[in-house]
C-alpha positions as CSV (number, residue, x, y, z in Angstrom):
1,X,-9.3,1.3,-19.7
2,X,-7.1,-1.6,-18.0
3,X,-8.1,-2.8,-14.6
4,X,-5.3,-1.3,-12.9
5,X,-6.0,2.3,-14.2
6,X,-9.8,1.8,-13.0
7,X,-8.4,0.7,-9.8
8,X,-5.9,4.0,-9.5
9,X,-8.5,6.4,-10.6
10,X,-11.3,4.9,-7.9
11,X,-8.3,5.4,-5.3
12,X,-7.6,8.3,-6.2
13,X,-11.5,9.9,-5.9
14,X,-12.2,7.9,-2.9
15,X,-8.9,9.4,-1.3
16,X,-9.7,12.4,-2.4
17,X,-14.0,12.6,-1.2
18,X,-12.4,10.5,2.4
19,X,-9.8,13.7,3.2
20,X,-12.5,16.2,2.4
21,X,-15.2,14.7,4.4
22,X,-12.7,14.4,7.3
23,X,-12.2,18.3,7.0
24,X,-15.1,19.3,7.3
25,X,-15.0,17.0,10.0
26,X,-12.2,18.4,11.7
27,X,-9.2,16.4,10.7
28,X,-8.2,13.9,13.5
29,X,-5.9,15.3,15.6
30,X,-4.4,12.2,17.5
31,X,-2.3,9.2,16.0
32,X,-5.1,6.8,17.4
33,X,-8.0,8.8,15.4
34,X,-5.4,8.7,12.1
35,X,-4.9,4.7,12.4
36,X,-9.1,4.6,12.5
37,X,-9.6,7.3,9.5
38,X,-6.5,5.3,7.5
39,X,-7.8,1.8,8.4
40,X,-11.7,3.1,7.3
41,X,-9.9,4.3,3.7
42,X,-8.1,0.9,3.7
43,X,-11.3,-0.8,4.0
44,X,-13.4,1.1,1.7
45,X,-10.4,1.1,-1.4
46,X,-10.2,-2.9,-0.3
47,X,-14.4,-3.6,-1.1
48,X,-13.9,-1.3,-4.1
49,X,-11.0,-3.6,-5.8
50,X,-12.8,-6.7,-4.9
51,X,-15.7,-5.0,-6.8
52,X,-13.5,-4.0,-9.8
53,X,-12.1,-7.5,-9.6
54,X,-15.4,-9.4,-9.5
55,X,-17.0,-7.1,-12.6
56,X,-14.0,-8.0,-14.6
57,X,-14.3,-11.7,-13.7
58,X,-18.2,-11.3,-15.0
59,X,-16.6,-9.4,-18.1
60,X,-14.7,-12.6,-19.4
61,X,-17.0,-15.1,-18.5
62,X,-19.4,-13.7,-20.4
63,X,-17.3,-13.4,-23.3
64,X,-15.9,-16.9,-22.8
65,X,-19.6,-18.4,-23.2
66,X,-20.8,-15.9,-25.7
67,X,-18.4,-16.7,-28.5
């Protein structure tokens, strides 16, 4: 799989676990608790495609020294 699929699938799951959790939660009510809850998902999807980004870094230097 590309990178960018990876990354669009991850979204997509996290998105997904994020709006479940907040309903059994009690979705937020209020526009301030929706900027936290969207600014939490923006922060967790942000570490996850550094993560993707640093494992695929790895990937090629690996490859790069192995051949």
């Amino acid at each position: 799989m590309k990178t960018n699929q990876i990354f669009i699938l991850s979204a997509i799951m996290i998105t997904t676990a994020f709006f479940g959790v907040l309903s059994v939660f009690e979705l937020p009510h209020t526009v301030m608790e929706w900027v936290v809850s969207d600014t939490i998902l923006g922060v967790i999807l942000y570490f996850n495609y550094l993560v993707i980004a640093m494992n695929q870094n790895s990937t090629k230097t690996r490859t790069r020294f192995q051949s």
